[in-house]
N, C-alpha and C positions, 0 to 999 in steps of 0.2 A: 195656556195663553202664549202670547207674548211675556244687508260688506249681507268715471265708473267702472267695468266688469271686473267686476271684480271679484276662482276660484279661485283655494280652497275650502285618547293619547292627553297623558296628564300634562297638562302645561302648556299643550300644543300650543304654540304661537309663530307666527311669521319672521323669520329672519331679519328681511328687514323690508320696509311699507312700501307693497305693491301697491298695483294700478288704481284701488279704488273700488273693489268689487272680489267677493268669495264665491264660490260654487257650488251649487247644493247635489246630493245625491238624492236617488227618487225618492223614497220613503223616509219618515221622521224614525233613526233608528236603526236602519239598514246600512250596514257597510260594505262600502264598496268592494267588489271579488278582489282579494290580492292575488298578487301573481303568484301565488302559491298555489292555489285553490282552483284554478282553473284546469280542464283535462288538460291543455297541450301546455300545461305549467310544474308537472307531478315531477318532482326534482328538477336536477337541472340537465337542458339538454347533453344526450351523448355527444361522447366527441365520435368524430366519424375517422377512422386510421383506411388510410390507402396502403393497400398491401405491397411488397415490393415484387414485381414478374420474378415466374423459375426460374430454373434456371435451364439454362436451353431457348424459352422463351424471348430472349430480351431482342433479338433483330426483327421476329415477327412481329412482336408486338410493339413496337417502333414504327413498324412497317402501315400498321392500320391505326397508332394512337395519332401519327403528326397531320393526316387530313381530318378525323374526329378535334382536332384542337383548333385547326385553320376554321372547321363552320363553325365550332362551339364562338367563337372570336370575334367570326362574321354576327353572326345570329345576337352576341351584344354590343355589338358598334351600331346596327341595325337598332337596336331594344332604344338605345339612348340617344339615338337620332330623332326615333318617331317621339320619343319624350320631350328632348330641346325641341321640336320644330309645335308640339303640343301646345307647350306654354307660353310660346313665340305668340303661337297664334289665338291663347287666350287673352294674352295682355295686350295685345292690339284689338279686340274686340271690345275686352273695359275700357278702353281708353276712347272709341269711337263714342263708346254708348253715355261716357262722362264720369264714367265714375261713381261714386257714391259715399255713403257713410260706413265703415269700413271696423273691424274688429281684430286687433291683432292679438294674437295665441304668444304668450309669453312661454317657450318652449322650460322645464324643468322636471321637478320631481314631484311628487306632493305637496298641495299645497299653491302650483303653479297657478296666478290667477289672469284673466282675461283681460285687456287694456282699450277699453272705451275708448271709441275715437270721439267720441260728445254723446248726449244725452240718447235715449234707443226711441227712435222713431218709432209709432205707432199708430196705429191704423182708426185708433178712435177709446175715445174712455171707455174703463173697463168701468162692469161695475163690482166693484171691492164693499164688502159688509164691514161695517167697524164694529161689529159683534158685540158687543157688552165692555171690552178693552179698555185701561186705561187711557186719561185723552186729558188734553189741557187746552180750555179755551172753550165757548159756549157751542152750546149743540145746533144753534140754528146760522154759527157762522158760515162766511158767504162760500170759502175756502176749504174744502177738508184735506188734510193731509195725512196717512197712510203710510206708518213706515213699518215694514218685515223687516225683523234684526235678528242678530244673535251678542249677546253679552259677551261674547269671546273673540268677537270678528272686532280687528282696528279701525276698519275705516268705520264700524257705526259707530264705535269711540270717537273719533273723530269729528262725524256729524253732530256727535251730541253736545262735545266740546265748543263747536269752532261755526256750526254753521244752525244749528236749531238755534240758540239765544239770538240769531240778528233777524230769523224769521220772523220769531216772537216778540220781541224787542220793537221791530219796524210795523209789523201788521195787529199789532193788538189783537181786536176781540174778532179780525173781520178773518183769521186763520182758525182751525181746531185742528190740531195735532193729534194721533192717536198710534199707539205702540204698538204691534202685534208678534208675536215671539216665532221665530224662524231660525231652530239651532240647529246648525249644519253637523250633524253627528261625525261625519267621517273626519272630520279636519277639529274641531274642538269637545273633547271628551267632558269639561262640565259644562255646557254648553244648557243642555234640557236641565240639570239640578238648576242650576240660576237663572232660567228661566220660572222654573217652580219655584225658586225662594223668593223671586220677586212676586209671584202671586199669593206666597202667603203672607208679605208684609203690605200685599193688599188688603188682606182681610181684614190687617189692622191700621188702614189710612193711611198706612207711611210709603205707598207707591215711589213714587217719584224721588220720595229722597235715598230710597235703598237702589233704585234702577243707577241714579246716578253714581252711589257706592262702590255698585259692579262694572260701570266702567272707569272709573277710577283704579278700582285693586284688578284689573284683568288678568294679570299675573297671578291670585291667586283667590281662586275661585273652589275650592276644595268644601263639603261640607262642614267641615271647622270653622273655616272663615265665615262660608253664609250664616252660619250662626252667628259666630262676634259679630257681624256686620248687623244684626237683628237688636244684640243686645245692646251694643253701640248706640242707637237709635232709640233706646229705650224703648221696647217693645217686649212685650210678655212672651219671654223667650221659651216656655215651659208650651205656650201655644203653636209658635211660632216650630219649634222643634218638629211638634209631633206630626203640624203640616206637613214640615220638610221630609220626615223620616217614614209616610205614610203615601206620598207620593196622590194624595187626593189633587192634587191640581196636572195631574199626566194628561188628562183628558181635554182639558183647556187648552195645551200647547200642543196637544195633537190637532186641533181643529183648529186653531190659527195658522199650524203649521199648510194643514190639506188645503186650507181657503187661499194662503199661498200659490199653492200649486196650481189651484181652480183658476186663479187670473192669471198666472203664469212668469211666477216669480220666478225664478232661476239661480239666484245668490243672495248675497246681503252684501248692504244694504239694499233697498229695492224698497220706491214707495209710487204712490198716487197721490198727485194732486187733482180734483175734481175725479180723480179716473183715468188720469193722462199718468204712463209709468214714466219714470227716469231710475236709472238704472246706476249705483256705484254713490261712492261720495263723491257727488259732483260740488263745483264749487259753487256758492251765496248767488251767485250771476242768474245759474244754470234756474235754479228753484224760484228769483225774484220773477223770470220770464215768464216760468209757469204761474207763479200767482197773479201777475199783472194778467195776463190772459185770461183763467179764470176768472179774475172780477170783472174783465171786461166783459167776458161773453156772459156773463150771469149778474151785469147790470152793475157789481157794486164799485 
């Protein structure tokens, strides 16, 4: 089963709270090629040594290196001319056409995540399944909400802290919230386990208050913990283990994961209101806009 733009290893966690939005790599599982692993990555590149001319050589070769250096010269004064005049004449074309809604590249290392310039426009509701998925709030409300997370990602800590209680709180029974597990493997290594431990303290009702758990301890999500977190809660931890240590709920977090993909999640957080995406932890504003327009367009 079951972090605006906001991409990206035991503990992995974020230095310090970027833009609002993680990054997913393609398959639940798959890590990203490191620069090791690539052909044109097999060590590290040679260094290239310039030999010194014979001897004998050095006035002829003087002779034919210093007009070889004059075009080599020409040929990149030329290179970064047609470059500046390139981008000259891209940014006067954005600027004719108005501009737009715009995505800045937080340049960095791993980890680096994307910075929402406001909510990701979109061409029309998708349709997102809420699959069988934990949810709070009645099945026939007017609202659905739809959030892909990962347990390890801040900013869905964040939402769940800070901006799911005033949704819930303000819209009563006319919202239904529903969780769906999206653990970005390359950036948080227990990412998929706490997603499975929160499905097997489904099995024993206590959803919701073990989900809260894990974003509460994010720092430590180790099998040991999801356990005490189990027993904590007073759950039949003899059960609850053998869930965890048997890996029966892989399968659930892989098909939330792909249904993800299917509508065209990109990171975490990442949800659906009626089918309308918004993308990152955006703030109470961002999500009342969405709801106030789904009930309008859908009467309630």
């Amino acid at each position: 089963m079951e972090e605006s733009k906001e991409p990206r290893q035991e503990g992995s966690q974020e230095a310090s709270e970027p833009s609002g939005m993680e990054t997913t790599e393609p398959e639940l599982g798959q890590e990203p090629l490191a620069a090791s692993e690539g052909p044109a990555a097999e060590g590290q590149p040679e260094e290239t040594e310039v030999s010194e001319p014979r001897a004998g050589l050095g006035l002829d070769r003087r002779r034919y290196l210093l007009p070889g250096a004059l075009a080599a010269a020409v040929v990149a004064f030329a290179a970064v001319g047609i470059f500046v005049l390139g981008m000259f004449t891209h940014a006067v074309a954005f600027d004719e056409d108005g501009g737009g809604s715009t995505v800045q590249v937080v340049q960095g290392g791993e980890g680096a995540q994307p910075t929402p310039a406001g909510p990701t426009p979109t061409v029309g509701p998708v349709d997102v399944s809420v699959d069988d998925d934990p949810a709070q709030g009645p099945e026939d409300a007017a609202v659905t909400i739809i959030e892909f997370s990962d347990f390890q990602c801040p900013y869905c800590a964040r939402f769940d802290a800070e901006t799911l209680p005033q949704i819930l709180g303000n819209y009563g029974d006319r919202v239904r919230f529903v969780y769906r597990d999206f653990p970005l493997t390359s950036l948080h290594q227990y990412a998929v386990k706490a997603a499975e431990a929160s499905e097997c303290a489904d099995d024993q009702g206590a959803y919701w208050k073990y989900h809260d758990l894990l974003f509460q301890n994010q720092s430590a999500l180790d099998d040991a913990s999801l356990k005490n977190y189990a027993a904590s809660l007073g759950l039949d931890t003899a059960a609850f283990n053998q869930c965890l240590d048997s890996d029966s709920n892989m399968s659930e977090i892989q098909k939330d994961y792909q249904d993800g993909i299917t509508a065209g999640v990109q990171g975490t957080p990442a949800f659906f209101v009626n089918g309308v995406l918004i993308e990152g932890a955006q703030p109470y504003s961002v999500f009342q806009a969405a709801i106030e327009a789904a009930l309008a367009g859908g009467g309630g």
